[in-house]
KETI-300629 format. One record per residue: residue number from 1; residue in three letters; x, y, z of N, C-alpha, C in turn. Coordinates in nm, 2 decimals, padded with zeros to 4 digits. Example, Ala and Ser with C-alpha at 12.3 -4.5 7.8 and 13.67 -1.06 7.14 Angstrom:
{1,ALA,{01.32,-00.57,00.78},{01.23,-00.45,00.78},{01.32,-00.33,00.78}};
{2,SER,{01.28,-00.22,00.71},{01.37,-00.11,00.71},{01.29,00.00,00.79}};
***
This chain:
{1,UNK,{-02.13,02.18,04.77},{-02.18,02.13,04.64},{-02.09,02.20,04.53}};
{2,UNK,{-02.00,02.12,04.45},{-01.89,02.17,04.34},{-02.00,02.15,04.24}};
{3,UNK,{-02.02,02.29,04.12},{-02.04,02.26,04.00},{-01.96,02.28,03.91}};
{4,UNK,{-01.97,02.21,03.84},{-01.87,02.29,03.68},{-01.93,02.37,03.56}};
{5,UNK,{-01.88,02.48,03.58},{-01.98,02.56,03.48},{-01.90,02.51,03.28}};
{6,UNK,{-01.97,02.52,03.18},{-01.90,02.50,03.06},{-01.91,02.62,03.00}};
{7,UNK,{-01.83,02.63,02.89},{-01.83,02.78,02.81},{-01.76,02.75,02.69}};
{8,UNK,{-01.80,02.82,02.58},{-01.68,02.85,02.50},{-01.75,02.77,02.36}};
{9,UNK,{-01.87,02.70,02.37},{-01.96,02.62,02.26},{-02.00,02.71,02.14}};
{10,UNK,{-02.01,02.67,02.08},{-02.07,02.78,01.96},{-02.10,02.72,01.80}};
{11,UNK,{-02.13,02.82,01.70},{-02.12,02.77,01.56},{-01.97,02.81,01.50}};
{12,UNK,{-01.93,02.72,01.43},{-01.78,02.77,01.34},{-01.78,02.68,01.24}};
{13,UNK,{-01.71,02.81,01.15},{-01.71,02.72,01.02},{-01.61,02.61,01.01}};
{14,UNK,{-01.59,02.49,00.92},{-01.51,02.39,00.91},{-01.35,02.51,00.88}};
{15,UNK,{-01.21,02.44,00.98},{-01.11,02.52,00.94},{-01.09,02.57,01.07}};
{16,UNK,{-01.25,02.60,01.17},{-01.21,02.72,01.28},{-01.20,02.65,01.38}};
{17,UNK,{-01.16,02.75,01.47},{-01.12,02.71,01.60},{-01.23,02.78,01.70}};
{18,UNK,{-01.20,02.69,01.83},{-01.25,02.69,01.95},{-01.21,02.68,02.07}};
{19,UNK,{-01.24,02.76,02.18},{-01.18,02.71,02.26},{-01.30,02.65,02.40}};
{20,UNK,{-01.26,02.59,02.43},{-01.37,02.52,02.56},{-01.36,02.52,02.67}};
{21,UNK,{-01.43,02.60,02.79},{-01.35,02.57,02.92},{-01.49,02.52,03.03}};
{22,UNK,{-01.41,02.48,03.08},{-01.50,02.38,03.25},{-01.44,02.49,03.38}};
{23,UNK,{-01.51,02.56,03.44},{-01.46,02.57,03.55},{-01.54,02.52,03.68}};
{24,UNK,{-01.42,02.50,03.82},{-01.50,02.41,03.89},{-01.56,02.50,04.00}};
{25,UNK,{-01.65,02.53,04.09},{-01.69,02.62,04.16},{-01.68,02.51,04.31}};
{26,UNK,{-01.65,02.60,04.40},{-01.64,02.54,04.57},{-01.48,02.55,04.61}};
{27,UNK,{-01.48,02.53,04.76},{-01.41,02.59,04.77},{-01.26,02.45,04.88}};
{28,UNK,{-01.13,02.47,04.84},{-01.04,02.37,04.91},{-01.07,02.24,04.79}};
{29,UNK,{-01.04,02.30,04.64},{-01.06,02.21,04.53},{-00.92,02.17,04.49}};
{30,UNK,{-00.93,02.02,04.46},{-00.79,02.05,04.36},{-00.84,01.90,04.28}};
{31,UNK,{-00.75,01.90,04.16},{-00.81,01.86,04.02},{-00.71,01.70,04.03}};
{32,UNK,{-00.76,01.60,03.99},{-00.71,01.43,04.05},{-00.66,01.45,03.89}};
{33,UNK,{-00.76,01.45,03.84},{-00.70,01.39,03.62},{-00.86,01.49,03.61}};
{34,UNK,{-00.84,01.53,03.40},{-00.95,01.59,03.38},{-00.97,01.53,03.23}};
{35,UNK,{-01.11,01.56,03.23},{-01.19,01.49,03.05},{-01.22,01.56,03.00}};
{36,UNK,{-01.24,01.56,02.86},{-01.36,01.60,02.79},{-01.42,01.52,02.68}};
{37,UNK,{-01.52,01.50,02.67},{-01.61,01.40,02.60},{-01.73,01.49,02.53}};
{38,UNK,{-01.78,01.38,02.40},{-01.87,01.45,02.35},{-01.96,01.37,02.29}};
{39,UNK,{-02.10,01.38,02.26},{-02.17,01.29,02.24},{-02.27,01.41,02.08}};
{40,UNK,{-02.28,01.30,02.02},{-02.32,01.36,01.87},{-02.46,01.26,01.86}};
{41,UNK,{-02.59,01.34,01.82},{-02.71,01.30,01.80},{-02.67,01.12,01.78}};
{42,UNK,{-02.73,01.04,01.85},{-02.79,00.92,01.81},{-02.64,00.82,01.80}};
{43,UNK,{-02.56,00.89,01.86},{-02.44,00.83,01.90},{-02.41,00.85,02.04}};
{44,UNK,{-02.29,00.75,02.05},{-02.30,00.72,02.23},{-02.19,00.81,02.28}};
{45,UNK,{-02.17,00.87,02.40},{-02.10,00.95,02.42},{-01.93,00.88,02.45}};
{46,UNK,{-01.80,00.97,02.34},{-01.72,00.93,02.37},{-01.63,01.01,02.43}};
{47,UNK,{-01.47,00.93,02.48},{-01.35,01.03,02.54},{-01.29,01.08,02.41}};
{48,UNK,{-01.28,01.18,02.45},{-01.22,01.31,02.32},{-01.04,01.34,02.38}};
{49,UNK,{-01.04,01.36,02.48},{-00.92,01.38,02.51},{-00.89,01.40,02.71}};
{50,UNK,{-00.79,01.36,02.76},{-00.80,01.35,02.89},{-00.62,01.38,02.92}};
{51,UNK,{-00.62,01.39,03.08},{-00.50,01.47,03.13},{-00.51,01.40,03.26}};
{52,UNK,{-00.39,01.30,03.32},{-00.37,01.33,03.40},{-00.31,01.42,03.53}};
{53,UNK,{-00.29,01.40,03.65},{-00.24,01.46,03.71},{-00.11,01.51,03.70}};
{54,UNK,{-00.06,01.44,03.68},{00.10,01.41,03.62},{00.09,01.47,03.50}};
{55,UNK,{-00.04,01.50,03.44},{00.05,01.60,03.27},{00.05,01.48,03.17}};
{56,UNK,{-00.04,01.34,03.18},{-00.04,01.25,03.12},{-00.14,01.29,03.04}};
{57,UNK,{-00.10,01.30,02.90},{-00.28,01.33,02.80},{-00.25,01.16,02.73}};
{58,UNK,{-00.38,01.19,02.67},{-00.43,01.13,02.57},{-00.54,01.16,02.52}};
{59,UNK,{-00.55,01.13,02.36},{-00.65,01.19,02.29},{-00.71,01.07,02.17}};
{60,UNK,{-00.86,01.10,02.17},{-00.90,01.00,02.05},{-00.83,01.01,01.93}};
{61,UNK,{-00.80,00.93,01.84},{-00.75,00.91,01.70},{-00.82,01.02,01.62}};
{62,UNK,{-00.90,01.04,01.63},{-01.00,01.13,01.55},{-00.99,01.31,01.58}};
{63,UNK,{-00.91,01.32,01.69},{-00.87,01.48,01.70},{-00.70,01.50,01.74}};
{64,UNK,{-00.66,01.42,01.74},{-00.48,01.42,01.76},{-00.43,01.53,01.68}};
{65,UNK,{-00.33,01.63,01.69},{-00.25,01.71,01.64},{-00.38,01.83,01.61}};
{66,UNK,{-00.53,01.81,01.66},{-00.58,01.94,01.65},{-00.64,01.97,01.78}};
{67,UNK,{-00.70,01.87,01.86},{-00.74,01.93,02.00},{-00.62,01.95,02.07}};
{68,UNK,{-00.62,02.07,02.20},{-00.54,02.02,02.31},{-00.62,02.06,02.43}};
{69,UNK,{-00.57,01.95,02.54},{-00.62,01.98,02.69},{-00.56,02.01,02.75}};
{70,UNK,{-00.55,02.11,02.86},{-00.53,02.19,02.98},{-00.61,02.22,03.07}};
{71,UNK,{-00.52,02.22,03.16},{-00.58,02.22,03.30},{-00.54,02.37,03.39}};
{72,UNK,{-00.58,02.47,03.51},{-00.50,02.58,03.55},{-00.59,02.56,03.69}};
{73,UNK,{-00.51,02.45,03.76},{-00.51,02.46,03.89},{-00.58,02.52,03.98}};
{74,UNK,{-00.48,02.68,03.98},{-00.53,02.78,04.04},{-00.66,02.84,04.01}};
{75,UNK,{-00.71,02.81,03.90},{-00.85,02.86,03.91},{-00.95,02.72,03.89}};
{76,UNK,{-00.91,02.61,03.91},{-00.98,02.49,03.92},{-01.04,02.50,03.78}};
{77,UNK,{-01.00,02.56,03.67},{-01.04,02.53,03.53},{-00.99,02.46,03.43}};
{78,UNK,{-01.05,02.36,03.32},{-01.00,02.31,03.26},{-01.04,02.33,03.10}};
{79,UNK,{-00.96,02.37,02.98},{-00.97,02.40,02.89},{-00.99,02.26,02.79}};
{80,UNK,{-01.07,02.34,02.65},{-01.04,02.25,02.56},{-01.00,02.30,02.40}};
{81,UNK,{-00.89,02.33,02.35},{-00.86,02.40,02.25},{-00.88,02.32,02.12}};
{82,UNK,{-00.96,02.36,02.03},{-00.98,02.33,01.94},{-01.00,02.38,01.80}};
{83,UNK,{-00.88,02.32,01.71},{-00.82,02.36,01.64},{-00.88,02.32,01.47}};
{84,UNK,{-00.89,02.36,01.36},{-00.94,02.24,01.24},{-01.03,02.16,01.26}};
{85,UNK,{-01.13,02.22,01.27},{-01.25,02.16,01.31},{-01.36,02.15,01.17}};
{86,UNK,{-01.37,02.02,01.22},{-01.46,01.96,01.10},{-01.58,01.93,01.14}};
{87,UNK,{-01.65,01.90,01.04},{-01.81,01.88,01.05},{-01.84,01.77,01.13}};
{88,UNK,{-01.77,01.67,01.16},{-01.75,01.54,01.22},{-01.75,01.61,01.35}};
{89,UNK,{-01.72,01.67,01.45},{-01.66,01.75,01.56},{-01.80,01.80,01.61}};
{90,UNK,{-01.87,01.82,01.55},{-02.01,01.85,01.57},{-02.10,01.78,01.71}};
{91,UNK,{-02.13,01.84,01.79},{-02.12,01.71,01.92},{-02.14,01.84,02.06}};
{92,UNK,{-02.25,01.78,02.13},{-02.25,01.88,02.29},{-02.08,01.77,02.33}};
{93,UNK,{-02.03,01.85,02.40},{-01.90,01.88,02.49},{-01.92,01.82,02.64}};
{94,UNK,{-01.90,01.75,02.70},{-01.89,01.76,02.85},{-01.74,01.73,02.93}};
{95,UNK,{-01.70,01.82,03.01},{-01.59,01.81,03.08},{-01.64,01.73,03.18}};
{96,UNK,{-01.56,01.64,03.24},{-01.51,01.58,03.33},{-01.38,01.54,03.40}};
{97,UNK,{-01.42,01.59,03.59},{-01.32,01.63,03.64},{-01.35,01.54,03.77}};
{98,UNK,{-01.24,01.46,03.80},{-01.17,01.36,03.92},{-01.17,01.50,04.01}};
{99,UNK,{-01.18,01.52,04.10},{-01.17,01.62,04.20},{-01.13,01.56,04.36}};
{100,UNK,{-01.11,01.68,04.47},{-01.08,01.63,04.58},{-01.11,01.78,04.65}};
{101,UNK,{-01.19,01.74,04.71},{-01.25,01.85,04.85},{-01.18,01.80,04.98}};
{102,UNK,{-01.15,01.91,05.03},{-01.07,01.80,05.20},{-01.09,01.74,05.22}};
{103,UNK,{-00.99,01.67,05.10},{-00.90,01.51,05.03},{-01.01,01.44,05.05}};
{104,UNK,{-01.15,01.43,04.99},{-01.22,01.34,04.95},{-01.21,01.30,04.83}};
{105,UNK,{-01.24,01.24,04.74},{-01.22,01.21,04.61},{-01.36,01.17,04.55}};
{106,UNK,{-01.41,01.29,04.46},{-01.49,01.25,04.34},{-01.52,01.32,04.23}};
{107,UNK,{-01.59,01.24,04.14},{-01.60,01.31,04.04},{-01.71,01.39,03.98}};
{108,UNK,{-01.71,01.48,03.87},{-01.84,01.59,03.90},{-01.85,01.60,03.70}};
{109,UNK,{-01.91,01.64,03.65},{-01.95,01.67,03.51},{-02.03,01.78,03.51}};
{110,UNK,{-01.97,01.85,03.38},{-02.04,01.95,03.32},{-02.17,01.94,03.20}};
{111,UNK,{-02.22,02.04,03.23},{-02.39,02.03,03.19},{-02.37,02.00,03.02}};
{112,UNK,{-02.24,02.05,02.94},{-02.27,02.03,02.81},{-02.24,02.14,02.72}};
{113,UNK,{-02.16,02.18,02.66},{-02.22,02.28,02.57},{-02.17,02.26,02.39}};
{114,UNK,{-02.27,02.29,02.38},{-02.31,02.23,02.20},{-02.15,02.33,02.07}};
{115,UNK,{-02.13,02.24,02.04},{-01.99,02.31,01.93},{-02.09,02.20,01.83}};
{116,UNK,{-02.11,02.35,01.71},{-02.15,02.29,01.56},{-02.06,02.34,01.45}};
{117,UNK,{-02.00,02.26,01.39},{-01.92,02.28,01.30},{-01.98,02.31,01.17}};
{118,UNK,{-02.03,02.40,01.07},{-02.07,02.42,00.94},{-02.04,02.51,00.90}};
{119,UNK,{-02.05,02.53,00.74},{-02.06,02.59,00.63},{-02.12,02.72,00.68}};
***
C-alpha cells in the first residue's frame, strides 16, 4: 500500500513564500509524471502545475513565473515551491503522483494540505 504523505501548508502573508512537499511511502517506487492541484471553497478542483518524466512542466496561467515543481526521485518526493503568493492561492493542495511498483503503473493522491494566503 503506497501513501503520500503532504507537508509544508500553512498561513502566509500575501508576498510570502511556501514550500510544499508529497512524499511517496513503499517500497521498489519510481515516479511516471507528478501534480499538484488545488481546490478553493465552492470551486472545482484544478491543475496548478505538473512534471513529466522527461522534465516536461507545465503550469496554470495563474501561477507561472511564481510556482515551481520538482520532483527527487531518490526519496520518491515531490515538491511545490511557492513564491508571491496571493490571496487568490488560497486553496487545500493535493499532489498527485503516476507511480510504478514492480513496473505496475498507478496512480495515488495526497490527503490535502490547506495554504491560506492573508493579511
Amino acid at each position: 500500500q503506497v501513501q503520500l504523505v503532504e507537508s509544508g501548508g500553512g498561513l502566509v502573508q500575501p508576498g510570502g513564500s511556501l514550500r510544499l512537499s508529497c512524499a511517496a511511502s513503499g517500497s521498489r517506487l519510481s515516479i511516471d509524471a507528478m501534480g499538484w492541484y488545488r481546490q478553493a471553497p465552492e470551486k472545482e478542483r484544478e491543475s496548478v502545475a505538473r512534471m513529466t518524466g522527461g522534465g516536461v512542466t507545465n503550469y496554470a496561467d495563474s501561477v507561472k513565473g511564481r510556482f515551481t515543481i520538482s520532483g527527487d526521485n531518490a526519496r520518491n518526493t515531490v515538491y511545490l515551491q511557492m513564491n508571491s503568493l496571493k490571496p487568490e492561492d488560497t486553496a487545500v493542495y493535493y499532489c498527485k503522483l503516476d507511480l510504478r511498483s514492480n513496473g505496475i503503473p498507478f496512480t495515488s493522491w495526497g490527503q490535502g494540505t490547506q495554504v491560506t494566503v492573508s493579511p
